[in-house]
mmCIF file of the N, C-alpha and C atoms, coordinates in Angstrom:
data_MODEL
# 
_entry.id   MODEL 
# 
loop_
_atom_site.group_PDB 
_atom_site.id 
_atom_site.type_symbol 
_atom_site.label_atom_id 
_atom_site.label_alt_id 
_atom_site.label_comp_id 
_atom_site.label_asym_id 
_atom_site.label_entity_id 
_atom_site.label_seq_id 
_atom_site.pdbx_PDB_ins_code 
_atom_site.Cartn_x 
_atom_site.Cartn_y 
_atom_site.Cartn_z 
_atom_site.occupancy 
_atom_site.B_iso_or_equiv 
_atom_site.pdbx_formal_charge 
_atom_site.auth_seq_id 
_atom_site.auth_comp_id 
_atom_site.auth_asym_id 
_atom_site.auth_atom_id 
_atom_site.pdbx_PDB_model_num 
ATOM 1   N N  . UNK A 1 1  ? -83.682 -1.095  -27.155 1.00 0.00 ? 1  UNK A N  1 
ATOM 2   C CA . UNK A 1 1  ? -82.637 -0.462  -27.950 1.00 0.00 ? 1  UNK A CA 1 
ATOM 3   C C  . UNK A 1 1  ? -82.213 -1.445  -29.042 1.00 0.00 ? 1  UNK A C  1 
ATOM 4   N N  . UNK A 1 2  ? -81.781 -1.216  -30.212 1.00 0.00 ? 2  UNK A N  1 
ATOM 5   C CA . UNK A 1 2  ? -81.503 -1.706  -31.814 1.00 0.00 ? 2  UNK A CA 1 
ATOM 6   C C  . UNK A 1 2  ? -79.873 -2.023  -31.338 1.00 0.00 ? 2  UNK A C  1 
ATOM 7   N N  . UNK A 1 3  ? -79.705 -3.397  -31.839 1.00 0.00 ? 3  UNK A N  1 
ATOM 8   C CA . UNK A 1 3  ? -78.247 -3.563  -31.328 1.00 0.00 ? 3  UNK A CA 1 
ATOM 9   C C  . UNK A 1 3  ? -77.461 -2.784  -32.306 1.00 0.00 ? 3  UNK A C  1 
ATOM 10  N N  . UNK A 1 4  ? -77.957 -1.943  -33.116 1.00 0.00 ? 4  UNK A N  1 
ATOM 11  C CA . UNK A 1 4  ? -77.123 -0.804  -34.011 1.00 0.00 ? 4  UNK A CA 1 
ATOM 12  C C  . UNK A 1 4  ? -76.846 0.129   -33.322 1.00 0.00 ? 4  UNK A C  1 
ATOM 13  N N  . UNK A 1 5  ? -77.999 0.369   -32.604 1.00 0.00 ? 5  UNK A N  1 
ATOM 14  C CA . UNK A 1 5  ? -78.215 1.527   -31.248 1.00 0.00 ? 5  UNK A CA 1 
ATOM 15  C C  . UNK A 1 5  ? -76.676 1.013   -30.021 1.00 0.00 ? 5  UNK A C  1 
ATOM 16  N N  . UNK A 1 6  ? -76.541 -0.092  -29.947 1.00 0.00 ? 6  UNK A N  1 
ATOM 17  C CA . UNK A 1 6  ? -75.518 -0.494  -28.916 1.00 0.00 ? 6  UNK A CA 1 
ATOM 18  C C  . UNK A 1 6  ? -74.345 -0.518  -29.641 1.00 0.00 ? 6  UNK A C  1 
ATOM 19  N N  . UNK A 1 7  ? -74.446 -0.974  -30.701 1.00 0.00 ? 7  UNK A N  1 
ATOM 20  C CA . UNK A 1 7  ? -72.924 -0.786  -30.894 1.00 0.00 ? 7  UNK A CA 1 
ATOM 21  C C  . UNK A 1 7  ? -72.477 0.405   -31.626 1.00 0.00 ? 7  UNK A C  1 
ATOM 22  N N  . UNK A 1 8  ? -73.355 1.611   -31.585 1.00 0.00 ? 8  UNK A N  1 
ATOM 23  C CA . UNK A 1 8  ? -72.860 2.575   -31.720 1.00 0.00 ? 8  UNK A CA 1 
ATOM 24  C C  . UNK A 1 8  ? -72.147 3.454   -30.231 1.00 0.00 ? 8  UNK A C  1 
ATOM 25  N N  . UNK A 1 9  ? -73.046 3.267   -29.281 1.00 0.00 ? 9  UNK A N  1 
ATOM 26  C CA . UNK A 1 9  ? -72.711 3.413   -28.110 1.00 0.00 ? 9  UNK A CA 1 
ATOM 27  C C  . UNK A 1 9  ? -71.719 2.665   -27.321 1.00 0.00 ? 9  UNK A C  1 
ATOM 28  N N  . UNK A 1 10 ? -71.471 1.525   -27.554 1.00 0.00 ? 10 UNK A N  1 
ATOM 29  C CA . UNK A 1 10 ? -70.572 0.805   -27.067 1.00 0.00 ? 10 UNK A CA 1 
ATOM 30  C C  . UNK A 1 10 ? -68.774 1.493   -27.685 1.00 0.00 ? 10 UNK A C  1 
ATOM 31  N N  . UNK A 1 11 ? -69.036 1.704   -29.501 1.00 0.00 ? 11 UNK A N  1 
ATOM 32  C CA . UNK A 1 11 ? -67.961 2.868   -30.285 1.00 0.00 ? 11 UNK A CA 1 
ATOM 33  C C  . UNK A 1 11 ? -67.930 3.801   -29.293 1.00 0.00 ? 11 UNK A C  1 
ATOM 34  N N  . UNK A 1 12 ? -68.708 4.600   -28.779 1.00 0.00 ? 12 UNK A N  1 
ATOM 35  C CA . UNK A 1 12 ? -68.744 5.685   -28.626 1.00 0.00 ? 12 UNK A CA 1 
ATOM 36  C C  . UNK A 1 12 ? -67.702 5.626   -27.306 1.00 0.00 ? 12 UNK A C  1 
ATOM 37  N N  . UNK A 1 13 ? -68.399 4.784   -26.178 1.00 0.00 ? 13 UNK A N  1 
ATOM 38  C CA . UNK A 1 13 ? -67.675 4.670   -25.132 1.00 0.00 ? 13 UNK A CA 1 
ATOM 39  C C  . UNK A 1 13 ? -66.086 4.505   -25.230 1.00 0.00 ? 13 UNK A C  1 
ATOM 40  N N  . UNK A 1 14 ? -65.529 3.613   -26.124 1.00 0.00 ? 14 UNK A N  1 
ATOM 41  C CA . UNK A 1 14 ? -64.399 2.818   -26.618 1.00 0.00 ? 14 UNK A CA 1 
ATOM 42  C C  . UNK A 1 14 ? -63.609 3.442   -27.117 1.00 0.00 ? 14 UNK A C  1 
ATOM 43  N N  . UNK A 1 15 ? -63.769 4.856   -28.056 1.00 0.00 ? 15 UNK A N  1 
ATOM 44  C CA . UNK A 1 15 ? -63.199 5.850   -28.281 1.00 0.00 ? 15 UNK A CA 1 
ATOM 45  C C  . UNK A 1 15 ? -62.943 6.942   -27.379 1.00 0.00 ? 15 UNK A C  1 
ATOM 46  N N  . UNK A 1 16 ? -63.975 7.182   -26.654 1.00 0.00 ? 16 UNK A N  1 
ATOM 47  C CA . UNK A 1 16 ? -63.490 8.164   -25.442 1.00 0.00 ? 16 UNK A CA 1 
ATOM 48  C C  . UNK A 1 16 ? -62.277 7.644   -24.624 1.00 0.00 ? 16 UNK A C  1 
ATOM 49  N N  . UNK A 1 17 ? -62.669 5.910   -24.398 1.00 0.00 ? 17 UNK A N  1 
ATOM 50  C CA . UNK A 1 17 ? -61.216 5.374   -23.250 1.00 0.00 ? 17 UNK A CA 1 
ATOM 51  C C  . UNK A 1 17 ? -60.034 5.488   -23.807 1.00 0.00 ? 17 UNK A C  1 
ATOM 52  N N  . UNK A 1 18 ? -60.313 5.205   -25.445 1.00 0.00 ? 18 UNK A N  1 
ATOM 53  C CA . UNK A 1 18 ? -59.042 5.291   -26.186 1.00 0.00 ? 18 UNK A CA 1 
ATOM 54  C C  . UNK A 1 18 ? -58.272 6.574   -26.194 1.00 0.00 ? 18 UNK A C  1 
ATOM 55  N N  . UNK A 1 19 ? -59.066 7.598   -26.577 1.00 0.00 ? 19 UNK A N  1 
ATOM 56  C CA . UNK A 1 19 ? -58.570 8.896   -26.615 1.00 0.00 ? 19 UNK A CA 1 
ATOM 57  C C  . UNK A 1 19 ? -57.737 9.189   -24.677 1.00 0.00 ? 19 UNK A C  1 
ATOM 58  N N  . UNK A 1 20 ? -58.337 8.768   -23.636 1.00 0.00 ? 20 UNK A N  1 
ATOM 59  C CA . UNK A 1 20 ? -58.321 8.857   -22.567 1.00 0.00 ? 20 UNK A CA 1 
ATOM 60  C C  . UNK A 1 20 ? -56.767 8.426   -22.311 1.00 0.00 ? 20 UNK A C  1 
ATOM 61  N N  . UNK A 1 21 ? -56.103 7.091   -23.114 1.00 0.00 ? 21 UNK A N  1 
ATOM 62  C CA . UNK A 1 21 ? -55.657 6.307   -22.983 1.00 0.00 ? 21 UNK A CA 1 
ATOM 63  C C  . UNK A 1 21 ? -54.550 7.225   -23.847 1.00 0.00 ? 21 UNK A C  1 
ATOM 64  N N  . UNK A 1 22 ? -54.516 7.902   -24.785 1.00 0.00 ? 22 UNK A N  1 
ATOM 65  C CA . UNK A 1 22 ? -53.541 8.278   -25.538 1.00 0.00 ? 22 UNK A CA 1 
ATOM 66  C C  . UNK A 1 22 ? -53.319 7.645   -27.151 1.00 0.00 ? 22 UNK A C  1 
ATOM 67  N N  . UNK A 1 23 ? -54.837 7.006   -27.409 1.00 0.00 ? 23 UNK A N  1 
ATOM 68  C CA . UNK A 1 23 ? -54.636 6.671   -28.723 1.00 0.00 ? 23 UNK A CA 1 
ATOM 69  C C  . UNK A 1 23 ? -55.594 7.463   -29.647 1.00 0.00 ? 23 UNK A C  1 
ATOM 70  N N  . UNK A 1 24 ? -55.432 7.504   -30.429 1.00 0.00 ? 24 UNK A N  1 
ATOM 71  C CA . UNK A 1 24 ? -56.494 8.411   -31.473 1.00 0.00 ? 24 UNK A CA 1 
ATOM 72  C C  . UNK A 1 24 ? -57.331 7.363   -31.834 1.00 0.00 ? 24 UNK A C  1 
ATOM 73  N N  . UNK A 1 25 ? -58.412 8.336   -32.576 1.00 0.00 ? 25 UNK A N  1 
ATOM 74  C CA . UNK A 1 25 ? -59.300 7.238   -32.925 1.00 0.00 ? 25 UNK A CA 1 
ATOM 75  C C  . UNK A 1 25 ? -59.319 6.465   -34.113 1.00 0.00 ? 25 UNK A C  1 
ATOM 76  N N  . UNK A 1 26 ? -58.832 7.045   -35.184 1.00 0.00 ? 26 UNK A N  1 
ATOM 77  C CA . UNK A 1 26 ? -58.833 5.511   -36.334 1.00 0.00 ? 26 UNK A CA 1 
ATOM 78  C C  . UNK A 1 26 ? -57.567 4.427   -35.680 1.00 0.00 ? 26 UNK A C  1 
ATOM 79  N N  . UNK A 1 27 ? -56.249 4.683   -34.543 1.00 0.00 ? 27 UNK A N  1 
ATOM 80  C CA . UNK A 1 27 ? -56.441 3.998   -34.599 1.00 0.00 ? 27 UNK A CA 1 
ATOM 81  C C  . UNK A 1 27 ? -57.194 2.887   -33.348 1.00 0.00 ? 27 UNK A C  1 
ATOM 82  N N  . UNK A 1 28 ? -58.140 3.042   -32.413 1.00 0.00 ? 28 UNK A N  1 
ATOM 83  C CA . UNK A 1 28 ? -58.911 2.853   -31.954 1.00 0.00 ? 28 UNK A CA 1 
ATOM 84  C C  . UNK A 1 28 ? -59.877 1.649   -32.948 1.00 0.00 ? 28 UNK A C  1 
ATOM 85  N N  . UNK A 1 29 ? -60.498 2.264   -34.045 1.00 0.00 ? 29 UNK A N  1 
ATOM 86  C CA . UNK A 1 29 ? -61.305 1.660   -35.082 1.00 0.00 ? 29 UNK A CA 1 
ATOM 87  C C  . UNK A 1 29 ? -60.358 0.670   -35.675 1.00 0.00 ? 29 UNK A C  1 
ATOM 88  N N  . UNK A 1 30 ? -59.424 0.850   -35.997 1.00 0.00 ? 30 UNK A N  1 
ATOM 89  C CA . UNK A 1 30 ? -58.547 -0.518  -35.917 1.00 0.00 ? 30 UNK A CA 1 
ATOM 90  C C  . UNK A 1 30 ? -58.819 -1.931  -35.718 1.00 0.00 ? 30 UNK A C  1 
ATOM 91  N N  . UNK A 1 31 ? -57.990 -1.368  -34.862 1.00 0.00 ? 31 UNK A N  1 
ATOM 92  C CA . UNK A 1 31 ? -58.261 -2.621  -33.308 1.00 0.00 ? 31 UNK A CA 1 
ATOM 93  C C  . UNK A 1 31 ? -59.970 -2.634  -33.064 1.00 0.00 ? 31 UNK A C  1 
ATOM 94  N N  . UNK A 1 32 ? -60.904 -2.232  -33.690 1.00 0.00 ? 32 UNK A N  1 
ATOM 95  C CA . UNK A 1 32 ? -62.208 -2.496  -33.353 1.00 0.00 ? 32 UNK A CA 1 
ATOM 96  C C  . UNK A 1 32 ? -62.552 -3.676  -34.418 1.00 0.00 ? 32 UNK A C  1 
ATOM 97  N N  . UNK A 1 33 ? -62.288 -2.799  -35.898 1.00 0.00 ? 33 UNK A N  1 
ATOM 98  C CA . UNK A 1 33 ? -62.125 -4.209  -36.667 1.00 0.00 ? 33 UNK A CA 1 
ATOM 99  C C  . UNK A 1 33 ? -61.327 -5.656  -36.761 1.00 0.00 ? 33 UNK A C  1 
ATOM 100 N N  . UNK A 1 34 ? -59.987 -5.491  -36.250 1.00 0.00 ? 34 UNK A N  1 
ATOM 101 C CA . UNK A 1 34 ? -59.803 -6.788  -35.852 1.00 0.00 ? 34 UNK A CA 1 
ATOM 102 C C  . UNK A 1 34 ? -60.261 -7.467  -34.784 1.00 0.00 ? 34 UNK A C  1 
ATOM 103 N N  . UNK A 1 35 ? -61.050 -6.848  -33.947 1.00 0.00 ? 35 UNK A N  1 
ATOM 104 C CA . UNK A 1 35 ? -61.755 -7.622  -33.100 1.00 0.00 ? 35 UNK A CA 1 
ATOM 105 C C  . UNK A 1 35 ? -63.437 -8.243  -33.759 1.00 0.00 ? 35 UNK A C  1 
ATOM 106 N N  . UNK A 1 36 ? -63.585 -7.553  -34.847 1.00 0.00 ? 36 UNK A N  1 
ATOM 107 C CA . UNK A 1 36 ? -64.995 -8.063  -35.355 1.00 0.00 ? 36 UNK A CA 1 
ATOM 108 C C  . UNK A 1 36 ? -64.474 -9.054  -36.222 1.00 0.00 ? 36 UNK A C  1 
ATOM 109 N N  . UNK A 1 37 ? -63.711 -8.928  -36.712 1.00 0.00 ? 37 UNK A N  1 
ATOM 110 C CA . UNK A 1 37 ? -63.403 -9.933  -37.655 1.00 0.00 ? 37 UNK A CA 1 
ATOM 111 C C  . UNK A 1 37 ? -63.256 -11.557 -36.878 1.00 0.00 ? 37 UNK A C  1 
ATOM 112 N N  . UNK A 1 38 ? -62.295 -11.437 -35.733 1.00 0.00 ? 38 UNK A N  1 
ATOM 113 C CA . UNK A 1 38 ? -62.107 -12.523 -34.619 1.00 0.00 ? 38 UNK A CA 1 
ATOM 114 C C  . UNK A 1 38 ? -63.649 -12.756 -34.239 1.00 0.00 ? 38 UNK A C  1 
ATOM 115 N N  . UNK A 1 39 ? -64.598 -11.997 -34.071 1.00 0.00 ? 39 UNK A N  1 
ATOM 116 C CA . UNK A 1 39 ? -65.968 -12.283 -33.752 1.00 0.00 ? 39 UNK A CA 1 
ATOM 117 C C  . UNK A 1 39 ? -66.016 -13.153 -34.977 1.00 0.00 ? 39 UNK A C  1 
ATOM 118 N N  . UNK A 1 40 ? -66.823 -12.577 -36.127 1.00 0.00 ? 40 UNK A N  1 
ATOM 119 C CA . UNK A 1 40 ? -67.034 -13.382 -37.185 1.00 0.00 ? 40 UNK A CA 1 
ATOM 120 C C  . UNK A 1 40 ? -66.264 -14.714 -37.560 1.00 0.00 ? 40 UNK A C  1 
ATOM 121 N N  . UNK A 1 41 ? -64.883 -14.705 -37.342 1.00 0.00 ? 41 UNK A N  1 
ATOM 122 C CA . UNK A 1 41 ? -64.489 -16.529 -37.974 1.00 0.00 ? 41 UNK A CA 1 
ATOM 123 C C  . UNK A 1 41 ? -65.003 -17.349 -36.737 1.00 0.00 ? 41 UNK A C  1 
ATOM 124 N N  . UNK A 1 42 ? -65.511 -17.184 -35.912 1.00 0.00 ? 42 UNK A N  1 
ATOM 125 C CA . UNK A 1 42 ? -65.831 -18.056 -34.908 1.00 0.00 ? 42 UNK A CA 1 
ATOM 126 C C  . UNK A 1 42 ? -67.261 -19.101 -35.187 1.00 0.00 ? 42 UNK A C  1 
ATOM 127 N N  . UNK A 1 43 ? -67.586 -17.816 -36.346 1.00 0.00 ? 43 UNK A N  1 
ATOM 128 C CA . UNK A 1 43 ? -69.250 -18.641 -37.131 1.00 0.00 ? 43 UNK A CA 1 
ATOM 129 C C  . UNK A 1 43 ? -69.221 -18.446 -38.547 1.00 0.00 ? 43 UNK A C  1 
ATOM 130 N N  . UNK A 1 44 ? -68.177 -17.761 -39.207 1.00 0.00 ? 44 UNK A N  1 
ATOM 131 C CA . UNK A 1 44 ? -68.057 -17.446 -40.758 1.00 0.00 ? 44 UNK A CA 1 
ATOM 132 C C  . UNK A 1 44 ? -66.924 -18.103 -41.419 1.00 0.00 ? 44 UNK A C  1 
ATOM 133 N N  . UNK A 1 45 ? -67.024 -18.767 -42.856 1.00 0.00 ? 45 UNK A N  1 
ATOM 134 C CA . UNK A 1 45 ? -66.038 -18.916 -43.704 1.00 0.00 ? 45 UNK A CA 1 
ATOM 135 C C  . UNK A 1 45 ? -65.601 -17.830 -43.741 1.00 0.00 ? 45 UNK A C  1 
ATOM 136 N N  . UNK A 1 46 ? -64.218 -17.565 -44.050 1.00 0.00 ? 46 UNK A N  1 
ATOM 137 C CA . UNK A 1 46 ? -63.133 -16.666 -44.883 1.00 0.00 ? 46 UNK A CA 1 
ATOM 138 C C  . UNK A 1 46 ? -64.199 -16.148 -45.461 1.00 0.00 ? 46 UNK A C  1 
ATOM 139 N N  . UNK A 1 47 ? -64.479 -16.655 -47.208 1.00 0.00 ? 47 UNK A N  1 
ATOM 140 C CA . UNK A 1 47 ? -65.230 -15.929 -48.481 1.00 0.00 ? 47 UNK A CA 1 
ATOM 141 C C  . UNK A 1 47 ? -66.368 -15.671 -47.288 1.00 0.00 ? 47 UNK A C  1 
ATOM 142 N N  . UNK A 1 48 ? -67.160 -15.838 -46.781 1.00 0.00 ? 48 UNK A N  1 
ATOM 143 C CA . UNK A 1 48 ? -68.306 -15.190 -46.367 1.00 0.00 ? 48 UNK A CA 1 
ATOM 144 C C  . UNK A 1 48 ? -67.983 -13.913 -45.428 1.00 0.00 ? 48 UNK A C  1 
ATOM 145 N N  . UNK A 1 49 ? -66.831 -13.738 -44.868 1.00 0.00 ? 49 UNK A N  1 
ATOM 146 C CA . UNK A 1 49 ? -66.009 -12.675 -43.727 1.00 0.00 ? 49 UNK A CA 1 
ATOM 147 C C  . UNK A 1 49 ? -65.820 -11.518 -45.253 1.00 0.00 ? 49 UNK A C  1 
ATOM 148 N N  . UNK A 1 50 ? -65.265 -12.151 -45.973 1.00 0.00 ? 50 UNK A N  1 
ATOM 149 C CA . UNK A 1 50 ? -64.723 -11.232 -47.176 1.00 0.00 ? 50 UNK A CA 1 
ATOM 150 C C  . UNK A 1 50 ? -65.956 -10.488 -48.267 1.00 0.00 ? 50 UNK A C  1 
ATOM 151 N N  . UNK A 1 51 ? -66.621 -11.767 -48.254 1.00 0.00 ? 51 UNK A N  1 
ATOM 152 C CA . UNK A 1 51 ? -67.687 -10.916 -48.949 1.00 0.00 ? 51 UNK A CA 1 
ATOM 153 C C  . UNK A 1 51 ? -68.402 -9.713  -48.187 1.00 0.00 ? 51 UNK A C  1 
ATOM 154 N N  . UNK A 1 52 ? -68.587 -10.088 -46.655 1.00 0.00 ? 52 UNK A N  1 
ATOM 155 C CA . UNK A 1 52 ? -69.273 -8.993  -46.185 1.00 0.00 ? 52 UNK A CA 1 
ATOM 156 C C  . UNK A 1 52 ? -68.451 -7.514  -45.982 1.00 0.00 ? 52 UNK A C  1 
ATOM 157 N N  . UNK A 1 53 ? -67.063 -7.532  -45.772 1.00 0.00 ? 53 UNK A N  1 
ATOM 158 C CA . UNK A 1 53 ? -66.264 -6.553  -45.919 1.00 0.00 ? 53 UNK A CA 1 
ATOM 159 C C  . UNK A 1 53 ? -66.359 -5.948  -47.258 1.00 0.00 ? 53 UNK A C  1 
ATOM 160 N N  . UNK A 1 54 ? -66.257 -6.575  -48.355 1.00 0.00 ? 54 UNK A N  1 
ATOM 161 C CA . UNK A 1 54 ? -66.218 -6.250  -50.285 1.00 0.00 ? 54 UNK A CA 1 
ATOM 162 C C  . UNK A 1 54 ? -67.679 -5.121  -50.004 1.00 0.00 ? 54 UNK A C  1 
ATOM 163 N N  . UNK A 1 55 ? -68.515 -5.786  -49.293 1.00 0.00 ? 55 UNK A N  1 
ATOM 164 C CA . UNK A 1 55 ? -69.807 -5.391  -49.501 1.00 0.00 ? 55 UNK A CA 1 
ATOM 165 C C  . UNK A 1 55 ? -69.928 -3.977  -49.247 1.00 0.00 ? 55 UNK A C  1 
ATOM 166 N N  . UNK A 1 56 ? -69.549 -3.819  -47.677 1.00 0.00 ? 56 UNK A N  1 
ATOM 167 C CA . UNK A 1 56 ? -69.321 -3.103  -46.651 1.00 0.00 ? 56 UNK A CA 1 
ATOM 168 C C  . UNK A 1 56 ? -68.568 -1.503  -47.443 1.00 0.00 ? 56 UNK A C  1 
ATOM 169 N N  . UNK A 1 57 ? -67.413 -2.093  -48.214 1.00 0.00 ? 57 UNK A N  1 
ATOM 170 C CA . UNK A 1 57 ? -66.269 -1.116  -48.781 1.00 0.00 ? 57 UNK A CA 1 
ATOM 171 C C  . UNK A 1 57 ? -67.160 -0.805  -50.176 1.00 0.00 ? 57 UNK A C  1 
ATOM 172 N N  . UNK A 1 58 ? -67.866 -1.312  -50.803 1.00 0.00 ? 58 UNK A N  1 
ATOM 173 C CA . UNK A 1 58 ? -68.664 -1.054  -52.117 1.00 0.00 ? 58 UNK A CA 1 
ATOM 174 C C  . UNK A 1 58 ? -69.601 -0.193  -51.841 1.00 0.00 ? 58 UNK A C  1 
ATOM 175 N N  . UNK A 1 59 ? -69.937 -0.394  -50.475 1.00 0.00 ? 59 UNK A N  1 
ATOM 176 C CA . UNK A 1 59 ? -70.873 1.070   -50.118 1.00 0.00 ? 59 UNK A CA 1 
ATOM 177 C C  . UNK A 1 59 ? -70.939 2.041   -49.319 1.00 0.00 ? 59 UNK A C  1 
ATOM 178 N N  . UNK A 1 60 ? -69.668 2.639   -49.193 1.00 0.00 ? 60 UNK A N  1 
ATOM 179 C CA . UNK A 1 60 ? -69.291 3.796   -48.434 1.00 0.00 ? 60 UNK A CA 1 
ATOM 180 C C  . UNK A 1 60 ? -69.773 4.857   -48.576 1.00 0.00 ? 60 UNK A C  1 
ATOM 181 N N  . UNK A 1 61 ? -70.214 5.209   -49.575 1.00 0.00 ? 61 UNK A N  1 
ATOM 182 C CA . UNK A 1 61 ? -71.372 6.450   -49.921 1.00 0.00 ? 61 UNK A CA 1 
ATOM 183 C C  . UNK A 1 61 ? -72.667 6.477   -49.328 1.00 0.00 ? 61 UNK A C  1 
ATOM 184 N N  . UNK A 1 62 ? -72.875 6.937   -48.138 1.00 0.00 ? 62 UNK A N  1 
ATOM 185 C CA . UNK A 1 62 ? -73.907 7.097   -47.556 1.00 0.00 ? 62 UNK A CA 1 
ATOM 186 C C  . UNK A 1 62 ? -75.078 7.910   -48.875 1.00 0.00 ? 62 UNK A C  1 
ATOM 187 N N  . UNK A 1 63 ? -74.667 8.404   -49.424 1.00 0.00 ? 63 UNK A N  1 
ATOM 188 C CA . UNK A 1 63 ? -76.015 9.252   -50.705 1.00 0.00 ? 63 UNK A CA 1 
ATOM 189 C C  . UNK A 1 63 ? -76.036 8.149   -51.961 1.00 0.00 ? 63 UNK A C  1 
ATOM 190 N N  . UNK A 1 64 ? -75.216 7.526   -51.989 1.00 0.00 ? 64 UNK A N  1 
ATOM 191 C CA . UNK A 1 64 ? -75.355 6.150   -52.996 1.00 0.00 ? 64 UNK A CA 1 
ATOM 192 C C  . UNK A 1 64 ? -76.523 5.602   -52.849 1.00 0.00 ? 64 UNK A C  1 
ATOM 193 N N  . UNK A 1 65 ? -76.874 4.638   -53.377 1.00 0.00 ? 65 UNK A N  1 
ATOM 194 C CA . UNK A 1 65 ? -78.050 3.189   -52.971 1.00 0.00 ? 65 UNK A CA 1 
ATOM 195 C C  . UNK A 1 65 ? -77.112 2.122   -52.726 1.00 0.00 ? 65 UNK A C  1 
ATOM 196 N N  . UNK A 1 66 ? -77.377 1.458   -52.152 1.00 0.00 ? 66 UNK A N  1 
ATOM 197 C CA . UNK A 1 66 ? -76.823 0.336   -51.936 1.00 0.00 ? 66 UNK A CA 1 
ATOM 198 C C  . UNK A 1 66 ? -76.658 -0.796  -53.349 1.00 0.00 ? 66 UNK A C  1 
ATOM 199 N N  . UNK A 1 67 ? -75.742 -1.577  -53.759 1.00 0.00 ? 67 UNK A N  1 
ATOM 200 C CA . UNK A 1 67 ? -75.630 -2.225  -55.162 1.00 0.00 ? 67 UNK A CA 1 
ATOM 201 C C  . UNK A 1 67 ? -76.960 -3.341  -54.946 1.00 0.00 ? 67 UNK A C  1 
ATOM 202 N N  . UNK A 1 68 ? -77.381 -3.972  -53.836 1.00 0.00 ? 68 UNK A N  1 
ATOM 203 C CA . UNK A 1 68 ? -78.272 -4.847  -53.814 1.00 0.00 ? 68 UNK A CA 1 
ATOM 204 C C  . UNK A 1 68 ? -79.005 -4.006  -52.688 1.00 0.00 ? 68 UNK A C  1 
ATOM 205 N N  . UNK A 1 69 ? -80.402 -4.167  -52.601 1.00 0.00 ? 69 UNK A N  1 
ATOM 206 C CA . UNK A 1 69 ? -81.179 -3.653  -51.276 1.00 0.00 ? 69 UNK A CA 1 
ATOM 207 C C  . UNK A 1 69 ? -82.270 -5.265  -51.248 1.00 0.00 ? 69 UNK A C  1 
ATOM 208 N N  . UNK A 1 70 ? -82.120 -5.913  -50.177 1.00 0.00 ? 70 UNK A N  1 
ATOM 209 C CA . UNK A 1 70 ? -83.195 -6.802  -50.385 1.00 0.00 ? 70 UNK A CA 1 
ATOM 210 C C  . UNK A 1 70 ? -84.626 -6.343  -50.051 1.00 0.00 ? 70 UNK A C  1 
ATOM 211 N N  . UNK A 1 71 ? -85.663 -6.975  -50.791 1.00 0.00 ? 71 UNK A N  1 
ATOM 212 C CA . UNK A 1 71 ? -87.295 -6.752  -50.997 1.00 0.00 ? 71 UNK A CA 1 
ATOM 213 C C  . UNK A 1 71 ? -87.721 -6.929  -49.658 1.00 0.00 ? 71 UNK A C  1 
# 
C-alpha cells in the first residue's frame, strides 16, 4: 500500500471517531494539520514548513497543473 493510500485511510478512520465523538469534520482536519505541522518542525525549517504549505494552497485546483511538475 502507497503511504498516500495510508494516510488517506488513516483520515478516513479519524473522521469517523471524530464525527463519533461529536466533532465535525473540518474541524477534525484542523487538528489534523496541526498535528502535521508538529510532525514536520521536528525535521523542517519554518521557510521550508511554509514553503510547502504556499505550495500546497497554490494548488488547490485539482483541474489546474501544478505551477512546477518535476521531470
Amino acid at each position: 500500500m502507497s503511504v498516500y493510500k495510508v494516510a488517506k485511510a488513516v483520515m478516513a478512520q479519524g473522521v469517523e471517531q471524530a464525527l463519533a465523538e461529536g466533532y465535525d469534520e473540518q474541524a477534525f482536519a484542523r487538528a489534523m494539520m496541526t498535528e502535521v505541522i508538529a510532525v514536520y518542525r521536528r525535521a523542517r525549517s519554518m521557510d521550508d514548513i511554509a514553503s510547502e504549505l504556499k505550495f500546497q494552497a497554490d494548488n488547490l485546483d485539482e483541474d489546474e497543473e501544478y505551477a512546477f511538475m518535476r521531470p
